[in-house]
N, C-alpha and C positions, 0 to 999 in steps of 0.2 A: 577246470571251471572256477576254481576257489581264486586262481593266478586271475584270471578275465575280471572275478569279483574286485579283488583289491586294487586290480590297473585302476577300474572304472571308480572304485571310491575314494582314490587318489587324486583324482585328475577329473573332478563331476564339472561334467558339462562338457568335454574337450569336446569330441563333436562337433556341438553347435558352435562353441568360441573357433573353433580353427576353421569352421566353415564361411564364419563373421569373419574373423581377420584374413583369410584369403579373397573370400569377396570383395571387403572394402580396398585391398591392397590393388585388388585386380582393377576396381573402376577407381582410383585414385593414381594408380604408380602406372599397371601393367599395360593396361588401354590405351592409354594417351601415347607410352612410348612405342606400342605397335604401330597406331596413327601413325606414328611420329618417322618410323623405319616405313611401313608401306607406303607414303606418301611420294620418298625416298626416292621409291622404287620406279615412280613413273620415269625415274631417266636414266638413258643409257648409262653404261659403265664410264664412256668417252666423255658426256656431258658432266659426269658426278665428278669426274678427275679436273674436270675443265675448271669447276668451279670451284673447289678445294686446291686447286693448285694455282687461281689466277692471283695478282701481285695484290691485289687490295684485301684476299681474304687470307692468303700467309702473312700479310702485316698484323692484320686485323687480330689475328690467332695468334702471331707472337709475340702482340703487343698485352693480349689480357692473360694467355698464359707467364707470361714472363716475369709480368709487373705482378701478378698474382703469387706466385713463387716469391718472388724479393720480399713482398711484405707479411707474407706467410713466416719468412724468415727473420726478418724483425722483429714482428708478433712474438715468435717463439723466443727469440732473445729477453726483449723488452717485456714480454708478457710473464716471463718468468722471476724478472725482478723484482715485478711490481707483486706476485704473489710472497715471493720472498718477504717484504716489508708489511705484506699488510697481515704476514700469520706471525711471523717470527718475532712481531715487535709490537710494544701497544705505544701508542702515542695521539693528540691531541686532532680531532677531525679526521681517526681512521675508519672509524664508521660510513661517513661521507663520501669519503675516498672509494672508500667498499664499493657503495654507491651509485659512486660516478664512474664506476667501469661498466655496468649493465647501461648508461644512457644509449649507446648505439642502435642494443636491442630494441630499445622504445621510441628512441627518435624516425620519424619517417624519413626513410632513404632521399625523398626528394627535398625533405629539411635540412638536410646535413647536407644536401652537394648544396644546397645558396649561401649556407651557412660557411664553409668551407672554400665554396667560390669569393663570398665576401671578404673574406680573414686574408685568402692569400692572392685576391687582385694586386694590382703594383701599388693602390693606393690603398690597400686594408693596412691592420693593424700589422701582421707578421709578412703580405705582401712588399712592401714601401720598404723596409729593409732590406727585405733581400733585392727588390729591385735594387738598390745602390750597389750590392753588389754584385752586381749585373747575374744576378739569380733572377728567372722567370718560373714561378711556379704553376699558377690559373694559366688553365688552356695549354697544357703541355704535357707531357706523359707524367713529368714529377709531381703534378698535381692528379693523376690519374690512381699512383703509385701513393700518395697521401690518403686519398678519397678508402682507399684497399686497406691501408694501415687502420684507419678511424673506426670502419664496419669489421676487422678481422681480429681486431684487440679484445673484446670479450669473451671468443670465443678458446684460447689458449687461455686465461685468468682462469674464468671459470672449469676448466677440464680439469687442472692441476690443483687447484684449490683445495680441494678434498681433497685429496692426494696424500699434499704435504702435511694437510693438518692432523689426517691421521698418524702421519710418520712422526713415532715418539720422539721429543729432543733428548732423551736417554740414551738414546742412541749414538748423538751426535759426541754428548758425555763420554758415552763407554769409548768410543773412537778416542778424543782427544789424552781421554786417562792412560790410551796402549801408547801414546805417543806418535797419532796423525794428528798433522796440523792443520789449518783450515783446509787449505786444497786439497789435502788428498783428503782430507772427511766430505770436501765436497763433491770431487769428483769419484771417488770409490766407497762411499758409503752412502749419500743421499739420491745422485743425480742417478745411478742404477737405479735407483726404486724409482723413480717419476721418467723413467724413458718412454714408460709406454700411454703414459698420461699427456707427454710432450708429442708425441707423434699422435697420439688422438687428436689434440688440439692445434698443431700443424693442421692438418686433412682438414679439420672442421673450416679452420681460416680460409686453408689454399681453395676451397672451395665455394664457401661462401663468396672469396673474392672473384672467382672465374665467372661466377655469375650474376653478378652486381653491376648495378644498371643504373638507380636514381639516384644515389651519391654519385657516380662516374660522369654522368652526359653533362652535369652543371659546370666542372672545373672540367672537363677535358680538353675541350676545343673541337672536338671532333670532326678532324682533319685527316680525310682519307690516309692511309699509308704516313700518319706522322702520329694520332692520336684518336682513332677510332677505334672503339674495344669490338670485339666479334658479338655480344648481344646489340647493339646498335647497327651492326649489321646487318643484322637478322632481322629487327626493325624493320631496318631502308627498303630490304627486298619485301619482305611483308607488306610494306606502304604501297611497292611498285608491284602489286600484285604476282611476284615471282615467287610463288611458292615453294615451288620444288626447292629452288635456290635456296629460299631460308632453310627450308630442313635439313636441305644438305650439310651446311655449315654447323647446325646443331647437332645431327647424328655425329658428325668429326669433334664439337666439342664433348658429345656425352661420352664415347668412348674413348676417349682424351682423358677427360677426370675418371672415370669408372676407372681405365687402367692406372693410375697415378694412386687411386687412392685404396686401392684392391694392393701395389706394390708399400705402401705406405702400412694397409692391416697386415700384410706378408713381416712386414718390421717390427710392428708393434707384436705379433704373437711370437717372432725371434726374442724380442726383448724381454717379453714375461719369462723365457723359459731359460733365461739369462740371470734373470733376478735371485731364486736362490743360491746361485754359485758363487753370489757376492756377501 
């Protein structure tokens, strides 16, 4: 009886909060994707293959998986230098800088595709050059592949950020005093602690970008089977009163990312349990 007393004065209210956060989870998350799977259901097993395996929605699938990856991969590149410089060093407009990484977050998705479309038409400012060098960027995947880098940038900054700043530079000291030099203090004494901070921030990107829509449709071109992402698919059939179709194509992306980003938390909790062995 005393054990039942203390649970319950530890944890006042749970009850009612897990009954709240189940509810709202259920008519916010659980509902919609039941929808989303019975809907599904209205078609055969033949019809569901037919339509996940026709040429325009395998493009379509491994055009936004693909490009989605590549600049999840960038991000995690690029997104880790720019953390690099903006903890490990003070200098003139790094506040700003700071800053100007969170604009994505705030900019409207369909601001930033005109925005984006405009900058790299053959006659914008960073288009016109590369036109000469017979780069085409607007209306092409590489501008699709852009559009993904722009919206998936903040999302690896910020994951790592904390991270590193909590990560003492004493550290880095005590390394170089035993006699590691930069590399291996980078690669054996910092980059272990931020794996699992980098692969959070990977999944946030890879994600974000699989289903990114308003920054995509301005610069893509959106050309069946050359530059149509699979939410613009899903769109079209939606337009064209095909419903089943649209879901179908959505059930294969959701368990697409779920799986990807389920082997993704599979790595990250490898890499925690990794961390003190280094």
């Amino acid at each position: 009886m005393s054990t039942a007393v203390a649970r319950r004065s530890t944890l006042p209210g749970f009850g009612l909060t897990m009954g709240l956060t189940l509810t709202w989870l259920s008519v916010i998350i659980l509902i919609p994707l039941a929808g989303l799977f019975l809907k599904t259901f209205e078609l055969s097993l033949d019809q569901f293959w037919g339509i996940i395996t026709s040429r325009r929605t395998l493009n379509a699938l491994k055009i936004s998986f693909g490009l989605s990856f590549a600049a999840a991969c960038v991000n995690l590149v690029m997104g880790t230098i720019i953390v690099w410089a903006l903890v490990r060093y003070r200098f003139p407009g790094r506040r700003l800088f700071d800053a100007i990484v969170d604009i994505p977050f705030a900019l409207p998705t369909a601001v930033a595709g005109v925005a984006l479309t405009q900058l790299f038409a053959q006659k914008g400012w960073l288009g016109a050059p590369l036109a000469e060098l017979g780069i085409k960027v607007a209306f092409t995947p590489i501008g699709i592949f852009i559009a993904m880098v722009f919206i998936g940038i903040p999302f690896v900054v910020r994951t790592v950020q904390p991270v590193l700043i909590d990560l003492d530079p004493e550290i880095e000291e005590a390394a170089a005093s035993l006699g590691a030099n930069r590399w291996h203090t980078v690669f054996r004494v910092i980059l272990p602690s931020l794996i699992p901070a980098l692969l959070t921030g990977f999944a946030l990107a890879f994600a974000r970008a699989i289903g990114e829509y308003g920054s995509v449709i301005f610069i893509a071109g959106n050309l069946p089977n050359v530059s149509e992402i699979a939410p613009l698919l899903i769109v079209i059939r939606l337009s064209e009163f095909r419903y089943a179709d649209a879901t179908a194509i959505a059930v294969v992306m959701l368990l697409a990312s779920f799986l990807i980003i389920f082997l993704i938390n599979r790595l990250q909790r490898w890499a925690q349990t990794r961390i003190p062995a280094h």
